[in-house]
C-alpha positions, 0 to 999 in steps of 0.5 A: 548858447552861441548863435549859429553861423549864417547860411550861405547860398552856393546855389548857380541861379537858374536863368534865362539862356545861361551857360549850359554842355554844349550838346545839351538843352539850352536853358529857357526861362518862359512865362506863359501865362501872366496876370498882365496879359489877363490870365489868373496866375503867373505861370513860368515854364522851364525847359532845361537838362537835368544838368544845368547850374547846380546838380548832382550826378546819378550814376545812370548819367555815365552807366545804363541801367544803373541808379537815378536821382531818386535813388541818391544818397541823401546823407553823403550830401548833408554834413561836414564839408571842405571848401578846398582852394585849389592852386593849379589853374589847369586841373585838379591834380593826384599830387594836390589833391594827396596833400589835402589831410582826408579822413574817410567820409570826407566831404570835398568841394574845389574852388577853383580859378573859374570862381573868379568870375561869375561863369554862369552868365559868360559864354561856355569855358571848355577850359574848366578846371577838371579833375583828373582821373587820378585824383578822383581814385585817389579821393575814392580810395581815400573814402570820400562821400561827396565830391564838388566843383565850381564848373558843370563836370566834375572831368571826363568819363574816366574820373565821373566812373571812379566816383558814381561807380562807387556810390560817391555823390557828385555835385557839379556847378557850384557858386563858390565866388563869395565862399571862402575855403574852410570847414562848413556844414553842407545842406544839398537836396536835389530834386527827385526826378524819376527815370533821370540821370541827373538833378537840380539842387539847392546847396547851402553851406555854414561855416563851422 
């Protein structure tokens, strides 16, 4: 049988004072006990938004009263899925997005010109390539189950509606500089948080 291919991580690493939403927590990494200063264990303390580095949306993050994490659709984030270079450096538009050839249940994640850089470490980029709310119809309409993107938003309000409004999974901040565009399958579990608009995740991709 042949050997399956290799895992690839496309997990942003959580760190110390990385780049988060302007108006969201700051990331704080902190031990606060340590084995060097005497204590019996090394314990680390977190203190970060829901929506730091890779996560996935709920649909409580744009509508109140609706779904948290917990209630995520697990099976629209694990399966066959496209890495989709996308070419315009300012959005990801309803005229490139049309091109792409979309089967329902389709698993779409855009690698865009800020997976040139390692963003995380970098200072906030409010220039990030967004989806217009177009094309997140567009996708909607289309039957997609899961959109990604290589920044912390998928857009604006508008195209965050069309999505979580109609049960699509969003994962935002993606770690997509050594994933080539291409058919892979895509494992991504977020923490279940009760209460919370929002979750952490760990993704990983397989080339198929």
């Amino acid at each position: 049988m042949p050997v399956p291919a290799p895992w690839l991580d496309a997990t942003t690493a959580i760190r110390d004072h990385m780049v988060h939403w302007p108006d969201n927590l700051g990331v704080t990494v902190q031990r606060t006990l340590s084995q060097d200063r005497g204590d019996a264990a090394n314990v680390t303390e977190l203190h970060l938004s829901a929506h730091t580095g890779t996560h996935v949306d709920a649909p409580l993050h744009f509508t109140s009263g609706a779904a948290d994490s917990t209630a995520l659709n697990l099976g629209h984030l694990m399966g066959p899925a496209t890495v989709v270079a996308i070419q315009d450096p300012r959005a990801i538009t309803l005229a490139e997005v049309q091109q792409l050839s979309i089967r329902p249940g389709a698993r779409l994640l855009f690698k865009t010109r800020i997976s040139d850089s390692e963003w995380s470490t970098a200072p906030f980029q409010p220039d990030f390539v967004a989806l217009d709310g177009d094309a997140a119809r567009y996708l909607r309409d289309q039957g997609v189950v899961c959109v990604g993107v290589d920044y912390l938003s998928v857009g604006k309000a508008d195209a965050h509606h069309a999505l979580l409004d109609a049960g699509v999974c969003v994962i935002e901040g993606l770690a997509l500089q050594r994933i080539a565009p291409g058919e892979y399958e895509l494992l991504c579990l977020p923490l279940k948080i009760v209460g919370s608009d929002g979750a952490p995740a760990r993704v990983l991709l397989r080339p198929l």
